[in-house]
C-alpha positions as CSV (number, residue, x, y, z in Angstrom):
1,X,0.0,0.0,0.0
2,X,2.9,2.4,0.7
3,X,4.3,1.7,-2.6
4,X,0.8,2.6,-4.1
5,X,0.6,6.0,-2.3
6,X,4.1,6.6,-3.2
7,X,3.6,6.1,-6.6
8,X,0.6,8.3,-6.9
9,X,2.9,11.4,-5.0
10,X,5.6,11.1,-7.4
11,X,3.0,11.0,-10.3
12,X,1.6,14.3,-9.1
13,X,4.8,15.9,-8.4
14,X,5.6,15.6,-12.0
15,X,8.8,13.0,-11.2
16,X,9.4,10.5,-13.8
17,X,11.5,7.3,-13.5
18,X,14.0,8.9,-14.9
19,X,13.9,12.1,-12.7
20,X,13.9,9.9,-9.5
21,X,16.9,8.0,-11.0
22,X,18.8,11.6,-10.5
23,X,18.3,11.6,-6.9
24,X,20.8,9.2,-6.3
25,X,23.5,10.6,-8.6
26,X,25.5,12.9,-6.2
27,X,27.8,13.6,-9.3
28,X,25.1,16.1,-10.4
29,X,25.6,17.7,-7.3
30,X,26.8,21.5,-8.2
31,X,27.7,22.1,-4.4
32,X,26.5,25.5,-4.7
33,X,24.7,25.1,-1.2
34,X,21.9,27.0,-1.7
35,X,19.6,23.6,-0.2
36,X,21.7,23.9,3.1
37,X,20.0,27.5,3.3
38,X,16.6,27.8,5.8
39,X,14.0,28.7,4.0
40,X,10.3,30.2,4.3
41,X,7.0,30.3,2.0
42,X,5.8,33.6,1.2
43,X,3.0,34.7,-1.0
44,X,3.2,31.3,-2.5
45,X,7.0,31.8,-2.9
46,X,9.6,29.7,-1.1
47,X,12.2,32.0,-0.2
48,X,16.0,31.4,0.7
49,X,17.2,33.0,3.5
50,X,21.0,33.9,3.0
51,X,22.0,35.3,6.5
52,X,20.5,31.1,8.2
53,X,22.8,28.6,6.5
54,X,23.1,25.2,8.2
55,X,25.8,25.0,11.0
56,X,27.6,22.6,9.1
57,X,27.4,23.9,6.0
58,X,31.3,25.5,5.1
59,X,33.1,26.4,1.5
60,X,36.0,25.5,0.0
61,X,39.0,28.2,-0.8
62,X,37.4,27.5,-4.7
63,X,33.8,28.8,-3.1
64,X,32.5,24.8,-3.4
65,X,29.9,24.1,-0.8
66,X,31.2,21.4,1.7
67,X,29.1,19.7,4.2
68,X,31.1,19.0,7.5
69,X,29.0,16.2,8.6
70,X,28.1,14.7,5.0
71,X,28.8,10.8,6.0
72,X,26.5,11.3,8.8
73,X,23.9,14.0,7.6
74,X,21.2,12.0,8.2
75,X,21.9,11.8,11.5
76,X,21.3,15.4,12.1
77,X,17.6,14.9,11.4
78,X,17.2,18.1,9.4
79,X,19.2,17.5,6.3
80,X,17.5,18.0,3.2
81,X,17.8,14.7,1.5
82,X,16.8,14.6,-2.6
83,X,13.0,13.6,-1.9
84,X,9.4,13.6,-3.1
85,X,9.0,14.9,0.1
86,X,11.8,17.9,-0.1
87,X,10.5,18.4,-3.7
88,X,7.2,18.8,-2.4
89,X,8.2,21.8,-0.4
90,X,10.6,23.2,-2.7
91,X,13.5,22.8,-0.6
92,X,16.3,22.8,-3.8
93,X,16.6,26.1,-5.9
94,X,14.9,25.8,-9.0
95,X,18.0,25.2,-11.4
96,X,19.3,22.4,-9.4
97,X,20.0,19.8,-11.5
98,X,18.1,17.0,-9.4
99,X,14.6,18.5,-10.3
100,X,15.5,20.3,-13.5
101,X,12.4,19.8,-16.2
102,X,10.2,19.1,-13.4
103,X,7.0,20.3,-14.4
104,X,5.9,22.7,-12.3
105,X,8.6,23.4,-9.6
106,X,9.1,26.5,-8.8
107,X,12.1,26.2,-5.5
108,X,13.6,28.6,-3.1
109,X,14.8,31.3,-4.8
110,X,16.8,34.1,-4.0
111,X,15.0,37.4,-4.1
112,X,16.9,40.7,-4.7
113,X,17.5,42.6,-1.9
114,X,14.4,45.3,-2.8
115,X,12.1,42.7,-2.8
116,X,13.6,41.4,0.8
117,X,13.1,44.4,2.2
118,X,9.8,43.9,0.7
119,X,8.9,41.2,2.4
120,X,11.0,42.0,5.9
121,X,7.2,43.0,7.8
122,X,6.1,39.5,7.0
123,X,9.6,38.1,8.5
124,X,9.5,40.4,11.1
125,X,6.1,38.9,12.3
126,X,6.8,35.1,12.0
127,X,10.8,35.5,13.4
128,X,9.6,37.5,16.2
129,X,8.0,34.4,18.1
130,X,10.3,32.1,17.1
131,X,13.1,30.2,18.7
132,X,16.5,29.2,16.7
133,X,16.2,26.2,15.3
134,X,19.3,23.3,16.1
135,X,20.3,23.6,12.7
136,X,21.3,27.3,12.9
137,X,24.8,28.9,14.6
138,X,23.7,31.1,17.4
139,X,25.7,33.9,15.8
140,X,24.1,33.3,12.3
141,X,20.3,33.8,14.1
142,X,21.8,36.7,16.8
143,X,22.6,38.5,13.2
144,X,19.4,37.8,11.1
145,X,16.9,38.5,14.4
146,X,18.6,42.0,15.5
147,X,20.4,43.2,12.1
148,X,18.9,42.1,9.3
149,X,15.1,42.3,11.1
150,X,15.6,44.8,13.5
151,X,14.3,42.4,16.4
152,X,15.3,41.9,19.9
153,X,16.3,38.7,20.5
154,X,13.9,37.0,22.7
């Protein structure tokens, strides 16, 4: 039965045999880190926020994403594993090349910083009663809650 409902998610997400095959390629893997960003939807818009990486996301010298728990990322219980699931909430940007010519998928995306401060009410409103989540460096949610919001921190 949980092959059935399976089957009928990945139908409706668009993801073909041959787009699932991809999620087990890590070769297409761009390492651009953008997945190891929170995230939040907005107007129908999932939107990458820049200033809440992953604690253990790092780069390279070459500016290559590196993951410093990668052989145990699944331990973590937050890592954003190539999914239906994680496709269903648009957790990759939308030229990754794990869901590229899903029909569709829209993904985080970036916005410009205009239409951030656009947005920064909305933020301001949901961030204000939250608390940092595990997967966040204190000093990465200190900065976002009082500099790039304007919050106190709670």
């Amino acid at each position: 039965m949980a092959n059935i409902f399976s089957g009928i998610l990945e139908a409706a997400a668009g993801i073909t045999p041959e787009i699932k095959a991809r999620f087990h390629l890590e070769k297409l893997c761009r390492r651009c880190g953008r997945c190891c960003y929170s995230g939040i939807r907005i107007k129908n818009k999932m939107v990458l926020l820049k200033d809440l990486p992953c604690k253990h996301l790092t780069y390279e010298p070459a500016g290559l994403a590196f993951c410093t728990v990668y052989q145990t990322r699944e331990l973590t219980g937050w890592c954003n594993k190539i999914s239906v699931e994680s496709i269903r909430k648009e957790l990759f940007p939308p030229d990754c090349p794990y869901v590229k010519n899903l029909p569709h998928y829209k993904g985080k995306i970036e916005l410009s910083d205009q239409k951030f401060e656009e947005i920064k009410p909305v933020l301001r409103n949901v961030f204000k009663i939250m608390d940092k989540p595990d997967y966040v460096r204190g000093t990465d949610w200190e900065r976002f809650i009082q500099i790039t919001l304007g919050l106190k921190l709670r």
